[in-house]
N, CA, C and O of each residue as an XYZ file, in Angstrom:
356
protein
N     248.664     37.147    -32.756
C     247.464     37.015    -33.556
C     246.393     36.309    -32.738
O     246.672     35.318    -32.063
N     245.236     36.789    -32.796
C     243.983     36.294    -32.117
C     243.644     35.002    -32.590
O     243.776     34.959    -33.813
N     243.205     33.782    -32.029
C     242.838     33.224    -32.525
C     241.220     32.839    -32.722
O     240.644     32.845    -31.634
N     240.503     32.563    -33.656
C     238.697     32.301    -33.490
C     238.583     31.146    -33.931
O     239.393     30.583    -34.668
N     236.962     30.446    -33.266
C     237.127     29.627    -33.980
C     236.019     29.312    -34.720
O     235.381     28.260    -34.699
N     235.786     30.554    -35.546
C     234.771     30.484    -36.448
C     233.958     31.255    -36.476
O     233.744     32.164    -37.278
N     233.221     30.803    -35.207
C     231.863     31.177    -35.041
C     231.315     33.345    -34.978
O     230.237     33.936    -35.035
N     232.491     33.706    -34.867
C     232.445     35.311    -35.186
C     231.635     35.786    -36.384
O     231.217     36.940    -36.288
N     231.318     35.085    -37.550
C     230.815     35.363    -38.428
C     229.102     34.874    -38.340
O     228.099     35.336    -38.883
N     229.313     33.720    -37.387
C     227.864     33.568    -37.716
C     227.152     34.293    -36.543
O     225.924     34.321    -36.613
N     227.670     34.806    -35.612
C     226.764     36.155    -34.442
C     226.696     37.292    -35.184
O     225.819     38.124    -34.953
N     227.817     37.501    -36.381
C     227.381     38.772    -36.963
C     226.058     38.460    -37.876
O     225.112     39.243    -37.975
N     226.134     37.343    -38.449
C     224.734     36.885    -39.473
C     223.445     37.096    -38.321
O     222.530     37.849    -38.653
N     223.407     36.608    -37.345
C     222.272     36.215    -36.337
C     222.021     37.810    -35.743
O     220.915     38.056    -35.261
N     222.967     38.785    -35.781
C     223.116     40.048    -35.578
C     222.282     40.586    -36.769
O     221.059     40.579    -36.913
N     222.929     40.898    -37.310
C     222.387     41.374    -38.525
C     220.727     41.145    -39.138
O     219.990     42.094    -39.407
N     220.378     39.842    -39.270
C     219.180     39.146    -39.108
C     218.826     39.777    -37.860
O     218.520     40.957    -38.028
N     218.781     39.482    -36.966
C     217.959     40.625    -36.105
C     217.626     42.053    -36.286
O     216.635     42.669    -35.892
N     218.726     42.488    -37.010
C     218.496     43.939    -36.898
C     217.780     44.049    -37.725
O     216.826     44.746    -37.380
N     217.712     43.644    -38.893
C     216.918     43.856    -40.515
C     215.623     43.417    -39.888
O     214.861     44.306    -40.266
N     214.828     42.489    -39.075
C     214.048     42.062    -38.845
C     213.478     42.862    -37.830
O     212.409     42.463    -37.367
N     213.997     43.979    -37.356
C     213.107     44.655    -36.193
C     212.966     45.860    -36.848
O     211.957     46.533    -36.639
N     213.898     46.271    -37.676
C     213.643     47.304    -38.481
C     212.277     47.109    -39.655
O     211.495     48.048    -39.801
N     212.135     46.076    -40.283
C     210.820     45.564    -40.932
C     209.590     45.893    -40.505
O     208.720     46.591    -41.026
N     209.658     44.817    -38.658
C     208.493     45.050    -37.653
C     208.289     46.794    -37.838
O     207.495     47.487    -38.475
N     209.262     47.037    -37.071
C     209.299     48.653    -36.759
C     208.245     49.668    -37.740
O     207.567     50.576    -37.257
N     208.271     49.299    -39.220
C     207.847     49.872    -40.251
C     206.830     49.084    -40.271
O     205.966     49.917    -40.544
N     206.349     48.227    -40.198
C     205.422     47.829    -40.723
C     204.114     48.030    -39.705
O     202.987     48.364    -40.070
N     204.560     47.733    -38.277
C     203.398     48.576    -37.251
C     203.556     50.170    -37.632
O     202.490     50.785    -37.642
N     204.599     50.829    -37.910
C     204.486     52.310    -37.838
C     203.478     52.706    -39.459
O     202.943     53.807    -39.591
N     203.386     51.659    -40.492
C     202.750     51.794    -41.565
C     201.042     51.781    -41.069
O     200.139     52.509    -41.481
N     200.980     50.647    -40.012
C     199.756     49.802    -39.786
C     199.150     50.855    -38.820
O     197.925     50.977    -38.809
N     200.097     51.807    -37.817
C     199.435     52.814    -37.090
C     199.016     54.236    -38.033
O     197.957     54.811    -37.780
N     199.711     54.619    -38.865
C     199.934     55.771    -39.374
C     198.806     56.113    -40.741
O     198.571     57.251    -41.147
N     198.253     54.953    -41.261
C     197.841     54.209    -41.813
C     198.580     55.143    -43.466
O     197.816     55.678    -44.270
N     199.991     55.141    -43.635
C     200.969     55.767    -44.688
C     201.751     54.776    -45.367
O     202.359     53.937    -44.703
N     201.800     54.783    -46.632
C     202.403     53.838    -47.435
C     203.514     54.135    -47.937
O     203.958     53.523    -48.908
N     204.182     55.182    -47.322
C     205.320     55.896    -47.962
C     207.002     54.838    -47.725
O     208.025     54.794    -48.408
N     206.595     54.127    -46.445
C     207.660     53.156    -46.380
C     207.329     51.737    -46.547
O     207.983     50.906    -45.917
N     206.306     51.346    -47.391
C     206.475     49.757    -48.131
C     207.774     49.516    -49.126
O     207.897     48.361    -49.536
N     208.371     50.106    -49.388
C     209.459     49.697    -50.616
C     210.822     49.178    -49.534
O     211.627     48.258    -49.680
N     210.648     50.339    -48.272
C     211.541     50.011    -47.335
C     211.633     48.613    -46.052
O     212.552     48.141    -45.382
N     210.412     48.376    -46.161
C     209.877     46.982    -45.391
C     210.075     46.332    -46.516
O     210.703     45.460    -45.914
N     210.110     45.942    -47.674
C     210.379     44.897    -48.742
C     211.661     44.973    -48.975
O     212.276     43.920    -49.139
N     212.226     46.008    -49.030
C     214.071     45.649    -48.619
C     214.459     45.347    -47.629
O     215.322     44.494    -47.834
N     214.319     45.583    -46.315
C     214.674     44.942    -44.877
C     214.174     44.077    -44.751
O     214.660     43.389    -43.854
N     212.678     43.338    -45.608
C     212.664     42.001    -45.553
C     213.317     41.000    -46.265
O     213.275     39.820    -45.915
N     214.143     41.549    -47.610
C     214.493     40.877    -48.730
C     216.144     40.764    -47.891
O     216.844     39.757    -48.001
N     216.611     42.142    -46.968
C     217.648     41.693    -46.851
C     218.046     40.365    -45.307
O     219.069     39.754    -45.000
N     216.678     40.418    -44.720
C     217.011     39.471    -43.816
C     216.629     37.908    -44.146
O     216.700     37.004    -43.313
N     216.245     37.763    -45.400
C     215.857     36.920    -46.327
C     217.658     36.358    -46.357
O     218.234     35.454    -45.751
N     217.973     37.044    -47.028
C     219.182     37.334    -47.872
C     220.254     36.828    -46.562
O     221.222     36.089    -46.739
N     219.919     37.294    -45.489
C     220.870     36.983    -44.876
C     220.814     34.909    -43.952
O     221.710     34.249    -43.426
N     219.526     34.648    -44.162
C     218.974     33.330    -43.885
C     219.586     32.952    -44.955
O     220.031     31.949    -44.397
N     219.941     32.879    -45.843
C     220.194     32.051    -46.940
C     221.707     31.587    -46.887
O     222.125     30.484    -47.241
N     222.433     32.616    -46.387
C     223.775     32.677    -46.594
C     224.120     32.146    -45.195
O     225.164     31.500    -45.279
N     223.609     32.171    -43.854
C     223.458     30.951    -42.723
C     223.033     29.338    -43.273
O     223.828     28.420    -43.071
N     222.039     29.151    -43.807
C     221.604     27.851    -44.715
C     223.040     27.634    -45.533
O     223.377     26.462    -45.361
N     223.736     28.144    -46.131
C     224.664     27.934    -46.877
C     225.985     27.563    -46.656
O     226.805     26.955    -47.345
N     226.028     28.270    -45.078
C     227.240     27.842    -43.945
C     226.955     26.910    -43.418
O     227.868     26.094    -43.547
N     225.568     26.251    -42.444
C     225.187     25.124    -42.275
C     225.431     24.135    -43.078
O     225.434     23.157    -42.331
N     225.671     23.722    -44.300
C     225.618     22.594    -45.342
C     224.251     21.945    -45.803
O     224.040     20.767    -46.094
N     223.067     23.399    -45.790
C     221.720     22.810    -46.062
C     221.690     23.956    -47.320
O     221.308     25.109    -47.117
N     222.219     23.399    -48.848
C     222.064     24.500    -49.591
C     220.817     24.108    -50.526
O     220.481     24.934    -51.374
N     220.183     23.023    -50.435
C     218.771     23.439    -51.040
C     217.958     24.248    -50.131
O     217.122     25.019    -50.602
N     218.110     24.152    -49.030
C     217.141     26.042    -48.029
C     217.844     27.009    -48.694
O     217.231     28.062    -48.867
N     219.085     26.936    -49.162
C     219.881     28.219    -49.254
C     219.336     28.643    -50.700
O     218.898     29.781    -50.864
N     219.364     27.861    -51.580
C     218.909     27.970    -52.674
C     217.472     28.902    -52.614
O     217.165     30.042    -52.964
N     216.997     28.117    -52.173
C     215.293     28.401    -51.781
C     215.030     29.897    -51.173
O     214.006     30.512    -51.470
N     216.061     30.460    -50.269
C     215.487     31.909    -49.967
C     216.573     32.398    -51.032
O     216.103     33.468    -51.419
N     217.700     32.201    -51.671
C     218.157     33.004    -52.316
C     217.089     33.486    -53.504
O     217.029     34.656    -53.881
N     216.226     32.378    -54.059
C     215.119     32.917    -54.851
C     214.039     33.927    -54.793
O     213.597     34.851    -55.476
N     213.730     33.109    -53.249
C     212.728     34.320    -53.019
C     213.382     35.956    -52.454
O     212.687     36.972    -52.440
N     214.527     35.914    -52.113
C     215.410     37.359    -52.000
C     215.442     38.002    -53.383
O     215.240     39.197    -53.599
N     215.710     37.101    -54.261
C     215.568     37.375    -55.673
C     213.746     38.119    -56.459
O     213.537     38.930    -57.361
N     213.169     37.635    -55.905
C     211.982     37.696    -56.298
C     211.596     39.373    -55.281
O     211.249     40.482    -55.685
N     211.857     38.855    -53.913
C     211.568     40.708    -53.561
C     212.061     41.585    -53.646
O     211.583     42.667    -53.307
N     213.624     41.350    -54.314
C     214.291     42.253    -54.828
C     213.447     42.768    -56.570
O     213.054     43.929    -56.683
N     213.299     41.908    -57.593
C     212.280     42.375    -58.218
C     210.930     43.560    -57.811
O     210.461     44.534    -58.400
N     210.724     43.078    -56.887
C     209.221     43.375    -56.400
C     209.227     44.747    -55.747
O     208.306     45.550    -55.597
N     210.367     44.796    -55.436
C     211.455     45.960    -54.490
C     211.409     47.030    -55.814
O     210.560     47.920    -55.772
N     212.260     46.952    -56.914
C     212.473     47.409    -58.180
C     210.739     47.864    -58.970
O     210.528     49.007    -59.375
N     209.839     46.916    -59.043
C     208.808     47.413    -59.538
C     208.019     48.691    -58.825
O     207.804     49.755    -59.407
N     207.632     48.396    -57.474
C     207.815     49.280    -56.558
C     208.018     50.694    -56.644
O     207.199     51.609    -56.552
N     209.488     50.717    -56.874
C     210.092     51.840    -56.651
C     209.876     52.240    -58.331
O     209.144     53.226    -58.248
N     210.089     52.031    -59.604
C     209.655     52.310    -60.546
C     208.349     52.628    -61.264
O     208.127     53.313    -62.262
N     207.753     52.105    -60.663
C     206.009     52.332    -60.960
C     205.960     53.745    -60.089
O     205.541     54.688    -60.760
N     206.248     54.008    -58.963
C     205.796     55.119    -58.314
C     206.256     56.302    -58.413
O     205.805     57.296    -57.845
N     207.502     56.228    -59.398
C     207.371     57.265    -60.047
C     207.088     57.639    -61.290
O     207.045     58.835    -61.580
């Protein structure tokens, strides 16, 4: 059996957070060049989920009032995410 010592989970968080976060950028210059609004619902989920994923690092750290704090606002663009996508159609 392998042994770890820990830290495997938090390169996948810092992974992950990166990726959600270039994928955001990515859309949001390709919105800002294109000048097309067809992927804002999708930049407010890749931002809500790298939100989402700061929170749950804050939460492994032992700083859970930050954790608290973006879990809300993940909460809130997940709403915002939902209105979004319901209004437009």
């Amino acid at each position: 059996m392998v042994e770890t010592d820990g830290r495997g989970s938090g390169m996948m968080l810092t992974i992950l957070r990166i990726i959600f976060a270039c994928i955001t950028i990515g859309l949001c210059c390709y919105t800002l060049v294109a000048n097309d609004v067809q992927f804002l619902a999708y930049i407010i989920l890749f931002g809500g989920l790298s939100a989402l994923i700061s929170s749950i690092e804050y939460f492994r750290d032992g700083y859970k009032f930050k954790g608290w704090i973006e879990i809300i606002g993940f909460s809130l663009i997940s709403y915002l995410l939902y209105l979004a996508v319901t209004l437009s159609y």
